[in-house]
N, C-alpha and C positions, 0 to 999 in steps of 0.2 A: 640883725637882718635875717628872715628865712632864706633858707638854704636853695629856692625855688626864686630865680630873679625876674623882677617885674618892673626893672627900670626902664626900659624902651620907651623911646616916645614916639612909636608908629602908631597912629589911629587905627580908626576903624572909616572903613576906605566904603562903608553900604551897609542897609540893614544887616543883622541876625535876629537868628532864632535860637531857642533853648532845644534841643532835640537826643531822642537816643543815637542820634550818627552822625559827625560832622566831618568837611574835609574843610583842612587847614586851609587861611588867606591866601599861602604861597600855593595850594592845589599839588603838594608834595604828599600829606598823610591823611589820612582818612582814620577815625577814632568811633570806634562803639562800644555803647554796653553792655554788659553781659549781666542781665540783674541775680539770675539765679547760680551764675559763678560765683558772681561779687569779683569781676574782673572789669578790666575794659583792653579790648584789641586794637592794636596799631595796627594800620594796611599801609604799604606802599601804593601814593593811587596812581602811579604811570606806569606798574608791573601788570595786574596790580598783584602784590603777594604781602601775605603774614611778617609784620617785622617784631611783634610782641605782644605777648598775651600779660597784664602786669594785676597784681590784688591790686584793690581799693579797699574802702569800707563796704557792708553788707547794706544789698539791694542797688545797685548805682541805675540813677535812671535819664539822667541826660549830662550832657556836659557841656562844653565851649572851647572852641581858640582863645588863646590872644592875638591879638591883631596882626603881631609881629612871629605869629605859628613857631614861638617857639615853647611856651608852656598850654600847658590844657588844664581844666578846673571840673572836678565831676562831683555830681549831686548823690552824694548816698543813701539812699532814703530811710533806713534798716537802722543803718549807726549815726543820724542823724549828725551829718557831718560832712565836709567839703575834703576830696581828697586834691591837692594841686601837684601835676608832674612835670618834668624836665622832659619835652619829648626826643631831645637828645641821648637822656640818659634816664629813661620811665622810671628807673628804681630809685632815684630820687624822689621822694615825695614827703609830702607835708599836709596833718591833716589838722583840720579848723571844724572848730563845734560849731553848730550853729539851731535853730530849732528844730524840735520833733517833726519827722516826716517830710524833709526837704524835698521840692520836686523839679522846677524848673530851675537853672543857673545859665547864666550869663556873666560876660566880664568883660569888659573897652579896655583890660589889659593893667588899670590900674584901683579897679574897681570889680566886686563879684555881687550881682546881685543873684538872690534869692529865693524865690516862692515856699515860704514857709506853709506849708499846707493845714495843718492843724489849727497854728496860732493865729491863720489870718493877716500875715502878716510880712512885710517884702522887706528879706535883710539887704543890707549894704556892708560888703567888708574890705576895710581900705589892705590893700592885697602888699602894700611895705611892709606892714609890721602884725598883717593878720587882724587885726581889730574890729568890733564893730562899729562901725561909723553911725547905724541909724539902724530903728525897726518900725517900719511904714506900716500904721493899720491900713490893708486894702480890700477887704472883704471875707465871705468866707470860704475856703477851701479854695487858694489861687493854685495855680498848676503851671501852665505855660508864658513863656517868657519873648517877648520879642523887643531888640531896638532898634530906632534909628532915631535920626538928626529932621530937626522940625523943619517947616516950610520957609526956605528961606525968602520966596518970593514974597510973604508977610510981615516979614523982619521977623520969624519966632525961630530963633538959629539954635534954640537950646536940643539936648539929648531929650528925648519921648520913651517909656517905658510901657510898654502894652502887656496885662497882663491878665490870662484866662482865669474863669470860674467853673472850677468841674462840673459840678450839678447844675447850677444857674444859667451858663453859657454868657455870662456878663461877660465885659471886660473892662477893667481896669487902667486909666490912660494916666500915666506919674510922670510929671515936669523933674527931670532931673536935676536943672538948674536950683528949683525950688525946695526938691523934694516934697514934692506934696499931689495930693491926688487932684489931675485938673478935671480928668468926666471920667463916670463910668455909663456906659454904654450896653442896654439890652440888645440880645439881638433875636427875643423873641419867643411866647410861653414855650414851654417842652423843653429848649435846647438843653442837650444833655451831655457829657462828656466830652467837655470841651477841652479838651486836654493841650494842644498845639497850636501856633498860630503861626504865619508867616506873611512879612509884608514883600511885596513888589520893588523890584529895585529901584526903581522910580522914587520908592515910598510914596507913591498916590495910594494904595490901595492894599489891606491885609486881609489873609485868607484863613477862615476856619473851618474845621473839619469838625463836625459836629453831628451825633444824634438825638435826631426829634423823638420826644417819647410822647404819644398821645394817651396819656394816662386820664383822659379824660371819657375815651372812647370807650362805651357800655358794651360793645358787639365786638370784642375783640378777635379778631383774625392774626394770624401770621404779620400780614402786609399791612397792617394798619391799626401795629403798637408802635415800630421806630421807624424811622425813615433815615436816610443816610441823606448827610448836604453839608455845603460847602456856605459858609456866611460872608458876607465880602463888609466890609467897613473903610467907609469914605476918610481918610486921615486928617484931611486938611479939616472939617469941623465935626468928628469923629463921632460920624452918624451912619448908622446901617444903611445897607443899599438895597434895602429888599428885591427890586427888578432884577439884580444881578446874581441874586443866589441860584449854586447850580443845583440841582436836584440831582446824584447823581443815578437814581435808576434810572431816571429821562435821559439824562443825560448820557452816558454812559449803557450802563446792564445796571440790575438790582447786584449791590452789596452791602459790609457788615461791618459798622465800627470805622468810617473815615476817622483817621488818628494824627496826621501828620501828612506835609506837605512839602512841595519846594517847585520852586517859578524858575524857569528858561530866563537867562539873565539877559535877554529882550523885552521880558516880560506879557510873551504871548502865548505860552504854554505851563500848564501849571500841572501838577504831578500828587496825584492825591493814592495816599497807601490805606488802604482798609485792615485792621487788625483781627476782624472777624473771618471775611472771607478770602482771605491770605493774595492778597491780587493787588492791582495799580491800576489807575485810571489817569489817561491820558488828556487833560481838555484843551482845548482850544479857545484860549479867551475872549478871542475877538466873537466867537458867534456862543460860547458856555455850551457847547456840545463834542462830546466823548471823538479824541482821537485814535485811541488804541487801548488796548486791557491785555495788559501784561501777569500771567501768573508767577507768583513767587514763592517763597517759603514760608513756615508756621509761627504766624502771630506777630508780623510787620510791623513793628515802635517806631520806626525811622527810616527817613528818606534822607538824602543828601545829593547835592549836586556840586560840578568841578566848576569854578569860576570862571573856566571855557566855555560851560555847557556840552561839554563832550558825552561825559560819563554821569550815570546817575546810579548811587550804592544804594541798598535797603539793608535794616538791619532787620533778622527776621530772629526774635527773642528766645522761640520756644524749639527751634533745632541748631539751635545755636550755628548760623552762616550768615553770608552777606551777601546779597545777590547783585554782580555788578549788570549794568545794563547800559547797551550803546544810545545815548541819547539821538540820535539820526535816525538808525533803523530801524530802536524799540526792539530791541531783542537782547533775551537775558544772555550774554556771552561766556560767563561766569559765576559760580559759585563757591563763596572761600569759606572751609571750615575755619568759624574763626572760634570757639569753644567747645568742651564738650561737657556738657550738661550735668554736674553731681546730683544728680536725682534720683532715688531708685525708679527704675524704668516704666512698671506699673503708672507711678503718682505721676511723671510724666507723661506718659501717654493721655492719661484721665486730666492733666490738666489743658493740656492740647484739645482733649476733645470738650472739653468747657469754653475753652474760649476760641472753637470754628466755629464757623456755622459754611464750611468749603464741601459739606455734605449731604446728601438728599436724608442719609439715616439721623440727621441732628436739625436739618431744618427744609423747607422746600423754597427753592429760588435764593440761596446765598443770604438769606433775608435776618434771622436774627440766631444769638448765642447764647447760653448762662451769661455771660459776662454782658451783655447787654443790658442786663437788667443786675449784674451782681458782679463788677466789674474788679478785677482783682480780690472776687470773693467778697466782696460789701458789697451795699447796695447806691441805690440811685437818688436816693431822696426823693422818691416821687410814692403819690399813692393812687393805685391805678383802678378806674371804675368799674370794671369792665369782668371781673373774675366770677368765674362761673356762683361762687358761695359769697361774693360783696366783694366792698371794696377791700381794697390790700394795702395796706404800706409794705413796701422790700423790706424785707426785713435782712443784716447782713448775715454771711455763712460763718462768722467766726466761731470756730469751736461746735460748728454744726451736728459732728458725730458726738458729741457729748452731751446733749442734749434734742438727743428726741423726743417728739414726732416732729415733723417737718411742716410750716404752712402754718397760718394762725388757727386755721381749721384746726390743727392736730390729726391731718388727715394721710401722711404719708409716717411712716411707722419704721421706714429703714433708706437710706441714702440712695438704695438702687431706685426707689421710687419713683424720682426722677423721669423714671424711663415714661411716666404719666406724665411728663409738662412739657418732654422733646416731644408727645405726639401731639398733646392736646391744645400746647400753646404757640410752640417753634415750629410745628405743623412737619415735623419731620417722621421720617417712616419707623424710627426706631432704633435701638441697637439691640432690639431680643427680639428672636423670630415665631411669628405668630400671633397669639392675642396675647395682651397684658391681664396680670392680677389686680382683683381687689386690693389698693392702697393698703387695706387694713388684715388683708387674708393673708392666703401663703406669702415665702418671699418671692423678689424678684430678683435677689444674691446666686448667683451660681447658675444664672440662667446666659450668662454675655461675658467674654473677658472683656470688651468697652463698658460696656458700664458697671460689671467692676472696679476696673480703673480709674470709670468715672468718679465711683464714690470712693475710690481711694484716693484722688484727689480731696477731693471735698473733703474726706477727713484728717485730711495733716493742714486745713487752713486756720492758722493761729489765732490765738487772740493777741493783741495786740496789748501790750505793755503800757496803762496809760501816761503820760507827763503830770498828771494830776495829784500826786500821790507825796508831793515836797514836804506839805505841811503835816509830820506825823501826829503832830498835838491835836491839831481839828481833826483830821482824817477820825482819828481813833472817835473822837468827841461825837462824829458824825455818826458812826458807828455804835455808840450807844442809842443814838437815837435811834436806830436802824431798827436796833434788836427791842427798844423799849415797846416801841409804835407796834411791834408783830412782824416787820416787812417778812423776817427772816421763816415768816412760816408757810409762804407761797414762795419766799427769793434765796433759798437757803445755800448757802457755801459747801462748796467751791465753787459750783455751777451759777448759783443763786438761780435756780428756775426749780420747782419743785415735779419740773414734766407732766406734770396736770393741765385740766382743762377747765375755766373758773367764768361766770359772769361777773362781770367787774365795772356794770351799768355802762358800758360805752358801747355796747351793739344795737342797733335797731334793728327787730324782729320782720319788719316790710321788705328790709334789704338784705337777711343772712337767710341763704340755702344751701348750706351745707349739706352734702350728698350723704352725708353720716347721720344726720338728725341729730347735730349740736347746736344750731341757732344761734344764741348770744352766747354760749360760752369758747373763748378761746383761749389758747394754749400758751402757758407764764412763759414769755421769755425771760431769757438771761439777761442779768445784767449789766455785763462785764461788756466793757468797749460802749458804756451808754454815752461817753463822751464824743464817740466820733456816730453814732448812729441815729441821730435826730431826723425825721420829725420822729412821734411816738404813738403807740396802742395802734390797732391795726385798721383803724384808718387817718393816722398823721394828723387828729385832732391836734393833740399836743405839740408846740412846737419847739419849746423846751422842756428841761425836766422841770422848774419853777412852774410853770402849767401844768404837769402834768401831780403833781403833789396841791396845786387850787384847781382842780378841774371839775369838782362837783360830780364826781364820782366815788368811788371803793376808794379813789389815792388821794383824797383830797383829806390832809390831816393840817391843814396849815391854821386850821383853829385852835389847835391843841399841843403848838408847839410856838416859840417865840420866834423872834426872826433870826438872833444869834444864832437859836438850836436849827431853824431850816436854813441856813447855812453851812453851817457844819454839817448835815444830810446829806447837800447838795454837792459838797466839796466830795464827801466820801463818794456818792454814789458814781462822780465822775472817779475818782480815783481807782474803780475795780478795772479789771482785778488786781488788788492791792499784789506788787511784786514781791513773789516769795523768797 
């Protein structure tokens, strides 16, 4: 038996949701994560005060009750792994593998499910003996987790698994009687970070917090690449409500990164946190128009509300507190140091100012962030029409500082550069005073300690370790063919980008104006992390790498090698960068 008891046979008494903040069934503790401690904070929530700051594994990004509030179950995403605690005695704990990148968890107390975010895939682990029970294909890159109990005025009495699409903004709806996926459900082009979801107590109705990326818009402004909204989804034949989506700059003021939510257990008030523009939005569901906008602290993952509706917590990530707030009067009463950040201070700051946009010098109207478009430092999967030299695919920031120039152009030559996309694209006033440099002339290093900071953020964001890499017989196999074929003379190791600038036949010369006078030639990326960075080439032709090695271009070798050896290629190239 784990040492963490999960015998109870208290239900689950109304929906949950997967989230960075929850307060226990009983409305006694209040639990957040702390991803850059690798902790998670216990509250008292009727003091409310600090009862424990405890490790987990590294990165924790959301967690759960059990029904019976007395264990808690957290997603690690870092050590790809379930930490489970005694919140009587948090130093009890017990941790369970589970797959690369886990992000949403949930658990009915005798069951932990899982949003395997890499594999695509929704674990089930029976919580007696740790095991895994199942691993549900459910699309790609699932994220957020919500349940409840089906309609029973239908006779459909079984448990309902609803479960987010980062990029896609899909969602995912799993009969848990059956185990099997019953719809998925769009909610519509662009939606984009869709991270959270939350249903209604009623369970009529679930709420997403979602940014629209109009990556198709040629005339791009500030105000019209993302939009911030709210998707509502009918439960009962689990179809979008389009009338009911709230917009919330109409609704509300313009903000940044809607991430997470939580509904008035009447279900006539809903409570939307923006992680951009560090704020709360108040709605009123009966008319989907703004009752109050609450400020709060840096870079909001989580809301939570008391089973009263008295109190409503946020957890705000990036200065590590908790903001408590009187659900009546809308007024922050409280804020609890609940960690304090091991960062060097610099890379903190500069990651703060990555992912606000709570600044007129970072953007104008609370409107967008880096992270909007490069959200935890990757990208979006979109490719956007609209850039001044063609179209773009995101490219992400892994390992950014080790491979410059920045931009498929090859047009920004040092990480302060930046300070050209807060004016030109975030419409923000700047962080360096006066006029900016040529991208390619002097620097713009030592001219701002914020964007400094900034780029010292950006230069400790990692590469990522891939899961690919098990089979060292193919990998290496792969790897011959790497080096047979030439890749390694444009892809060369450790970086594999030779930081050149190459036509590679996939630019059309109609659409690239490059301000440098490079046209079709663009700058080799890296390789490393091509497993999590699809689509591909810098305008998201490719939509795997098997297309992008038959694409009737410069990569198209797939005449000249069998299918065994493009295989092995394929495994390798997903495998960088191979762990040293």
């Amino acid at each position: 038996m784990p040492i963490i008891d999960f015998s109870s046979t208290v239900r689950l008494s109304g929906p949950v949701s997967s989230s960075a903040i929850a307060v226990s069934p009983d409305g006694a503790v209040v639990a957040a994560v702390n991803p850059d401690s690798d902790t998670i904070t216990l509250v008292n929530a009727l003091t409310p005060e600090v009862i424990d700051e405890v490790g987990v594994g590294d990165d924790p990004r959301t967690l759960s009750f059990t029904p019976d509030s007395r264990s808690l179950i957290v997603a690690n995403r870092g050590s790809a792994n379930l930490t489970m605690l005694d919140i009587a005695d948090p130093r009890r704990r017990v941790q369970t593998p589970v797959g690369p990148m886990p992000y949403g968890v949930l658990t009915d107390g005798h069951r932990a499910f899982v949003a395997e975010f890499v594999s695509g895939n929704m674990a089930i682990i029976d919580l007696s003996d740790n095991s895994l029970v199942e691993r549900l294909p459910v699309g790609p890159f699932p994220a957020g987790l919500a349940l409840f109990r089906g309609d029973e005025n239908d006779g459909d009495q079984g448990d309902k698994l609803l479960i987010t699409h980062l990029f896609t903004g899909e969602v995912t709806v799993v009969d848990l009687e059956t185990l099997s996926v019953q719809a998925q459900v769009s909610t519509g082009a662009g939606t984009n970070l869709s991270q959270f979801l939350i249903v209604g107590p009623n369970g009529a109705n679930a709420y997403l917090p979602q940014t629209r990326s109009n990556a198709t818009n040629t005339k791009m402004t500030f105000d019209t690449t993302v939009f911030p909204v709210v998707n509502v989804l009918n439960l009962t034949d689990f179809s979008l409500m389009p009338k009911q989506r709230i917009t919330i700059d109409t609704a509300d003021q313009p903000a940044s990164i809607p991430f997470s939510a939580a509904v008035f257990p009447d279900g006539d008030r809903l409570y939307v946190i923006h992680a951009g523009s560090d704020d709360l939005s108040v709605i009123d569901l009966k008319t989907n128009q703004g009752l109050a906008h609450i400020d709060v602290g840096a870079n909001p993952r989580g809301i939570a509300i008391t089973p009263d509706g008295s109190i409503l917590f946020v957890n705000n990530t990036l200065d590590g507190t908790m903001s408590v707030i009187d659900a009546n009067t809308l007024v922050v009463t409280k804020t609890l140091r609940i960690t304090t950040i091991p960062m060097d201070p610099e890379v903190l700051q500069g990651k703060r100012l990555f992912n606000s946009a709570a600044a007129p010098v970072l953007t104008n109207d609370n409107w967008i962030s880096c992270a909007s478009c490069h959200f935890d430092g990757g990208m979006d999967g979109q490719t956007w029409q609209g850039f001044p030299d063609g179209p773009r695919n995101t490219p992400a920031l892994f390992g950014v500082g080790e491979t410059l120039p920045i931009h498929w152009s090859g047009d920004l030559d040092e990480l302060q550069d930046v300070e050209l996309t807060i004016r030109g694209i975030q419409f923000g006033t700047g962080l360096v005073s006066g006029e900016t440099r040529d991208s390619l002339g002097p620097p713009h290093a030592g001219l701002s300690p914020d964007l400094d900071a900034l780029a010292a953020y950006m230069d400790s964001i990692e590469v990522p370790i891939s899961p690919y890499g098990e089979n060292r017989e193919t990998v290496k196999s792969g790897e011959r063919q790497f080096n047979k074929l030439g890749c390694q003379s444009c892809h060369a190791p450790p970086f594999f980008t030779d930081q050149q600038l190459h036509d590679v036949e996939t630019g059309d010369p109609s659409k690239e104006k490059n301000s440098h006078g490079r046209s079709t030639n663009f700058d080799t990326p890296s390789l490393r992390a091509l497993w999590l960075t699809a689509p591909y080439f810098h305008d998201g032709s490719a939509a795997t790498l098997d297309d992008v090695l038959r694409s009737g271009t410069a990569h198209n070798i797939s005449a000249d090698i069998t299918v065994e050896e493009m295989e092995n290629l394929l495994t390798y190239l997903r495998a960088l960068p191979l762990d040293q």
